[in-house]
Structure formats: C-alpha cells, structure tokens
C-alpha positions as CSV (number, residue, x, y, z in Angstrom):
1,X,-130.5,-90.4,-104.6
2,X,-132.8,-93.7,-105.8
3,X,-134.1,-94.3,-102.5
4,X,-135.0,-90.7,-102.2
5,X,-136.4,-90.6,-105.4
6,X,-138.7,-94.1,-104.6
7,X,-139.6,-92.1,-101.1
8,X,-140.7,-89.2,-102.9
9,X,-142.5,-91.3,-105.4
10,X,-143.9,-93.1,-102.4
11,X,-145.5,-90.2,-100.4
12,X,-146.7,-88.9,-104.0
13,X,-148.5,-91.9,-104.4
14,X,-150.0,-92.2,-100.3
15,X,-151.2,-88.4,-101.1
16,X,-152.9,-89.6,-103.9
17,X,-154.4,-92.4,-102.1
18,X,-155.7,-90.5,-99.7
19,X,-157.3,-87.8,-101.8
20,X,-159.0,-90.7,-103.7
21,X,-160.4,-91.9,-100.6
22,X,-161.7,-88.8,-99.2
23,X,-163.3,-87.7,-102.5
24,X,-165.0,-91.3,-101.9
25,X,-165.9,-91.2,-98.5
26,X,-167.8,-87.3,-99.4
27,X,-169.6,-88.9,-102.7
28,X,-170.6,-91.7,-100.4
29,X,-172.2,-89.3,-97.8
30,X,-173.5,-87.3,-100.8
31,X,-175.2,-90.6,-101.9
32,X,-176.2,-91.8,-98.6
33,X,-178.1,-88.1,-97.9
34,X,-179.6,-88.3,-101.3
35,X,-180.5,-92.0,-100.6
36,X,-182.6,-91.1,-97.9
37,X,-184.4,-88.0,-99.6
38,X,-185.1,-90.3,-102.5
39,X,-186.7,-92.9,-100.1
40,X,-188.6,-90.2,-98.3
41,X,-189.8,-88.6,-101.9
42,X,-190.7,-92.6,-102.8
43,X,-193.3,-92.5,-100.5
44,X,-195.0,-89.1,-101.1
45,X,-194.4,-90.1,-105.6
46,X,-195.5,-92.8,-107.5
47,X,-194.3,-92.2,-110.4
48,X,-190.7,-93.4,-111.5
49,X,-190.0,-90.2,-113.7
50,X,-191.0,-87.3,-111.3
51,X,-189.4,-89.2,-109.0
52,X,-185.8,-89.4,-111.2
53,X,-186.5,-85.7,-111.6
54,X,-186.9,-84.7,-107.9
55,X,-183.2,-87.2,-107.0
56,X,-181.6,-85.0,-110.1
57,X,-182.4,-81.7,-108.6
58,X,-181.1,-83.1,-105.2
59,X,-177.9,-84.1,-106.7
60,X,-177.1,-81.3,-108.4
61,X,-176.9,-78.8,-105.6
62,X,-174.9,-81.7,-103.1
63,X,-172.1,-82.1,-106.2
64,X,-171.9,-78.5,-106.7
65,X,-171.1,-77.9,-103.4
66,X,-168.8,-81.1,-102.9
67,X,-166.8,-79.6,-105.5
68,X,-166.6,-76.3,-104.1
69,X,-164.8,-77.3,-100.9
70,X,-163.0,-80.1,-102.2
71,X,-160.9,-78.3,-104.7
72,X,-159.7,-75.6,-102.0
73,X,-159.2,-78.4,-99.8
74,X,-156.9,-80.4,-102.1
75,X,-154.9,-77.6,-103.1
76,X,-153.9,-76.8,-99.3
77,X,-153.4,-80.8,-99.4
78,X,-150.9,-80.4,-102.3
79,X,-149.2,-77.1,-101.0
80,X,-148.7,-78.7,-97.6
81,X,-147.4,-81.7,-98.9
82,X,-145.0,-79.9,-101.4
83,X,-143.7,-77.9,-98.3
84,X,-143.0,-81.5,-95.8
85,X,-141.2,-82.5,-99.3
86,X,-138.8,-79.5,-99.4
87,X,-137.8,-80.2,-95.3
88,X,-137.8,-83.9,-95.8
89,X,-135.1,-85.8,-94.3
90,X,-133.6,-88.5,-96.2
91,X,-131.8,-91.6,-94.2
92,X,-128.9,-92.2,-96.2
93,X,-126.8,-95.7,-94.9
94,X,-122.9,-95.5,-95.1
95,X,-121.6,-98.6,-95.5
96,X,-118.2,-98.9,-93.4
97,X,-116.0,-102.0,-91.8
98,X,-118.4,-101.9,-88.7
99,X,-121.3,-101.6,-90.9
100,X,-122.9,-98.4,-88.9
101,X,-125.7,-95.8,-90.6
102,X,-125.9,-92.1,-90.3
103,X,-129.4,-89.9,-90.8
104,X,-127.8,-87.0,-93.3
105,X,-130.1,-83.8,-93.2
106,X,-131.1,-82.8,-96.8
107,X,-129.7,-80.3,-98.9
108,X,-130.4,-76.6,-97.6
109,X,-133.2,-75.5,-99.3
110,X,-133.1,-73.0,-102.5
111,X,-134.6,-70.3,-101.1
112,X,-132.6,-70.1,-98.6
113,X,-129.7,-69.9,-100.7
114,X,-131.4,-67.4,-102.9
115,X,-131.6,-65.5,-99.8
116,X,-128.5,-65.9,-98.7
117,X,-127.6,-64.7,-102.2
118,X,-130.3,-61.6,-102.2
119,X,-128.1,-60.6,-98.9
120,X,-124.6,-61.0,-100.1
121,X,-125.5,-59.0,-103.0
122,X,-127.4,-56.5,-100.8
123,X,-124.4,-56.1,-98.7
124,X,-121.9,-55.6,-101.7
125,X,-124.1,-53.1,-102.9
126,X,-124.3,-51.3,-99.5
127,X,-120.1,-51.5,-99.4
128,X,-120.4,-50.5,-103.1
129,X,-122.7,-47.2,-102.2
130,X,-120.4,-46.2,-99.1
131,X,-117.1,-46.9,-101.0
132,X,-118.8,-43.8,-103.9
133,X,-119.9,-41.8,-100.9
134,X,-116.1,-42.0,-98.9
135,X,-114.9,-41.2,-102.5
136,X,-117.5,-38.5,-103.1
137,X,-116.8,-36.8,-99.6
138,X,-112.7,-36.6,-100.2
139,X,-113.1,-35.5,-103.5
140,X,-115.3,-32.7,-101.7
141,X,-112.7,-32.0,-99.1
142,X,-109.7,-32.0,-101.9
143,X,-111.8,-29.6,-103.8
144,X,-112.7,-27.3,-100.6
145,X,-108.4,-27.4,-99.9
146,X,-107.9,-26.0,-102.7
147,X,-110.0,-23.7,-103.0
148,X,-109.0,-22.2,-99.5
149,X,-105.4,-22.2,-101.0
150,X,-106.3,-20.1,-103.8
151,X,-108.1,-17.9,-101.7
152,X,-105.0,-17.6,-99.5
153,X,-102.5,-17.1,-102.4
154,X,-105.1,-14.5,-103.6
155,X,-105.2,-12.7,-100.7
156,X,-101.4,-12.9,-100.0
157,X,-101.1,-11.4,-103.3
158,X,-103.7,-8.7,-102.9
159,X,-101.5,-8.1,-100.0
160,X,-98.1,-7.9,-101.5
161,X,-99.3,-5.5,-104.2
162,X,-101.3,-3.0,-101.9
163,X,-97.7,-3.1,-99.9
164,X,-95.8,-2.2,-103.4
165,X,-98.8,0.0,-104.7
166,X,-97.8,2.1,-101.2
167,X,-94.2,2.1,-101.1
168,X,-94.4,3.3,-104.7
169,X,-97.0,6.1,-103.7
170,X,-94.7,6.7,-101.0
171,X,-91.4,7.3,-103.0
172,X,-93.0,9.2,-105.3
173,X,-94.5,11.3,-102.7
174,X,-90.5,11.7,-101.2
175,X,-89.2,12.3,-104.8
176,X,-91.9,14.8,-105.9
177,X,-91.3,16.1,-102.3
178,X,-87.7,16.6,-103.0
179,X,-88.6,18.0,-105.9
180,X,-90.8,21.1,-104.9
181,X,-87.9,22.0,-102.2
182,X,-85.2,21.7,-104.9
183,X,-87.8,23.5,-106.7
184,X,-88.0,26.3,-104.5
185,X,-84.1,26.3,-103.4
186,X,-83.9,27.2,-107.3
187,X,-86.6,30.1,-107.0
188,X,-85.3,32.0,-104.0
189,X,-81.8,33.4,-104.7
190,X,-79.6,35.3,-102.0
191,X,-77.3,38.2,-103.1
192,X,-74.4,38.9,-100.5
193,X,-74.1,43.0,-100.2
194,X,-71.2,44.7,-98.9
195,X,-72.6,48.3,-97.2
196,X,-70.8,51.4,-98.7
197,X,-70.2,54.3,-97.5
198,X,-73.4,56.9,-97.5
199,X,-75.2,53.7,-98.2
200,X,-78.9,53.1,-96.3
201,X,-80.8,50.7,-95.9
202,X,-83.8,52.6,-97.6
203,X,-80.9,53.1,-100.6
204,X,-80.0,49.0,-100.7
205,X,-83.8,48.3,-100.8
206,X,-84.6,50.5,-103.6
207,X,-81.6,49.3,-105.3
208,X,-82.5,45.5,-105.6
209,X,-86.6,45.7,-104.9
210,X,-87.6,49.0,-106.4
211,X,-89.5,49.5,-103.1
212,X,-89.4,50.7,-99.5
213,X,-91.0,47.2,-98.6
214,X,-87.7,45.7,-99.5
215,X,-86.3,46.9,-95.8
216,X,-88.6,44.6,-94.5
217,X,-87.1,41.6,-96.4
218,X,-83.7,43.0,-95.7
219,X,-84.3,43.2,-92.0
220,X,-85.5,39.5,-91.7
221,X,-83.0,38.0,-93.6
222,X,-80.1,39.6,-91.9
223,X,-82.1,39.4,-88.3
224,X,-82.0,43.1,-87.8
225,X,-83.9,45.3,-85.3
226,X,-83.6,47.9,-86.7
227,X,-82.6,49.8,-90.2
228,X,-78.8,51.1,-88.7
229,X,-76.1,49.8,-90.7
230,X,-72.4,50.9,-91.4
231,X,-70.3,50.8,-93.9
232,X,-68.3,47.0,-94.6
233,X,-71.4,45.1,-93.3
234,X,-72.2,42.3,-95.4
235,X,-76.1,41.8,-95.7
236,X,-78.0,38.8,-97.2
237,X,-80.1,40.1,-99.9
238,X,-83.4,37.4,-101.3
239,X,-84.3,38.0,-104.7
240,X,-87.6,35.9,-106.2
C-alpha cells in the first residue's frame, strides 16, 4: 500500500509538472507574439507611455483568451488522469524462497460494486414483486373456489327444496284428493229396496224423490231398460 501510495503521489506530482510546463510554454508564445507587436508598434511610436499602453491592450486580450482554453483543457487533464488512477495497476513483489514477483490487478473498482449492488438489489426486488404477484394470483383462485362452491351448495339447495316444495304440493294434492272422493262417498247414499207387491216403479220414485224424474235415477242405478219390475226385486236406490 506505500509504494502505491508513493506511485500515486508520483503521477500526481508528473501531472503537475506538466501542466506547469504547458501553462509556460502558452505564456511564452503569448510573450513572444506580443514581443513582436511591441517591436513593430516601436517603430511606428516614439513615445515610451503610448507605447506601454498599446503592449497593455495587446496583452489583455492574448491572457484572456489563454485562460479560456486552458482551464477546460486542465480540467479534461485532471478528469482523465483521475480515470488512469482508478484502472491503475499496482506491481506488488511477493517475496518467497525462490525470490519470484507477481503483477496483482487492483481492487475492482467502486462503481462497479455499487452496480453490482444496484443489480442484486434490483433482482431481489423483481423476486420480491413476483413472489406478491404468485401470492396475489392464489389468493384470487382460493377466493374464485370458493365462491363456485357456494354457488354450488346454493344451487343444490335451491334444488333440494324445489324437490320437497313439490312432493309436499304433491301429497297434499293426493290427500285433499282423497278427501273430495271420501267427501263425495259421504254425500251420495244408496238405499237397497225390496219391490212389493202392486209396487211400480213410478210408485218407488215418488216414494224416495217426490218426482217422476226419480225413474230415471232408478233405471241407471239398477241398469234397467226399461220401468218392468216384479215383486222381490231388490233395486239400488241413490239419495243426495
């Protein structure tokens, strides 16, 4: 680490050297120009002052400008310089039993690690955000199960209780059913009749209906043709 140290220090100070010398070499052209206009404005003034004045004048305008394109000019120098420094390659000797040297590279440099780090963290966040997203999409397909379940067991439900609803509507239907034909085996009562003698049917159907149109009801409940009878027959008499 010293004798990278006294390199560095080493190359600081040639840098510097040469800066120094080009700054002198462009004031020494600078002076050499204005020589020459001062030697060609010594013949055309006599006088030492307008002469002093007319070298100022000169002078002023050849600095200005000397300065503005040396100071651009030295910062690239310094920038450049600063960049060979980072890649520099340090000789480091290893002394061993046979006495040999190795050339060891220098350190990586710290923007590459930084952007080694800017990518490792880069990539954790991308594993991060597609770790949420897999968690996000099962959560969705968890949620969208279960809903379809519940739809299903609603459904099945519905189901089950339109079947009961209908086999309830259906055995009341047969029980009021078997009502209305109790209902009306109650309301229509048959009367067995024995004929008698000098007994009609015209006679039997006045008896129990008041009416001639009894023979009619006579008639079809005992399958009869026609109104003939005799005594001993048993007939079926409806009442309402």
């Amino acid at each position: 680490m010293n004798r990278e140290a006294s390199y560095r220090e080493k190359a600081k100070r040639d840098r510097q050297r040469l800066q120094k010398v080009n700054v002198s070499e462009e004031l020494a052209m600078a002076e050499i120009s204005s020589t020459k206009e001062k030697q060609t404005l010594d013949k055309k003034l006599d006088y030492p002052l307008i002469r002093l004045l007319a070298a100022f004048f000169i002078m002023v305008p050849i600095v200005a400008l000397s300065v503005y394109y040396l100071v651009p000019m030295l910062a690239d120098q310094s920038s450049t310089s600063a960049e060979k420094e980072d890649f520099e390659t340090v000789g480091i000797s290893n002394n061993s039993n046979n006495g040999s040297s190795q050339n060891v590279a220098a350190a990586p440099d710290d923007k590459e690690e930084e952007k080694e780090e800017q990518e490792k963290e880069k990539a954790a966040e991308e594993a991060k955000l597609k770790e949420q997203e897999e968690a996000e999409r099962k959560k969705q397909e968890e949620e969208k199960k279960a809903k379809e379940e519940a739809a299903k067991k609603e459904k099945e439900e519905a189901e089950k209780k339109a079947r009961e609803e209908a086999a309830q509507k259906e055995k009341e239907l047969a029980e009021q059913k078997a009502k209305e034909e109790e209902a009306k085996k109650q309301a229509t009562k048959v009367v067995q009749h024995t004929v008698q003698s000098q007994e009609t049917m015209y006679r039997i159907a006045m008896n129990y209906y008041k009416s001639p149109d009894g023979i009619a009801k006579i008639k079809a409940a005992n399958n009869l043709p026609s109104e003939e009878i005799y005594v001993g027959q048993v007939l079926r008499i409806p009442l309402d």
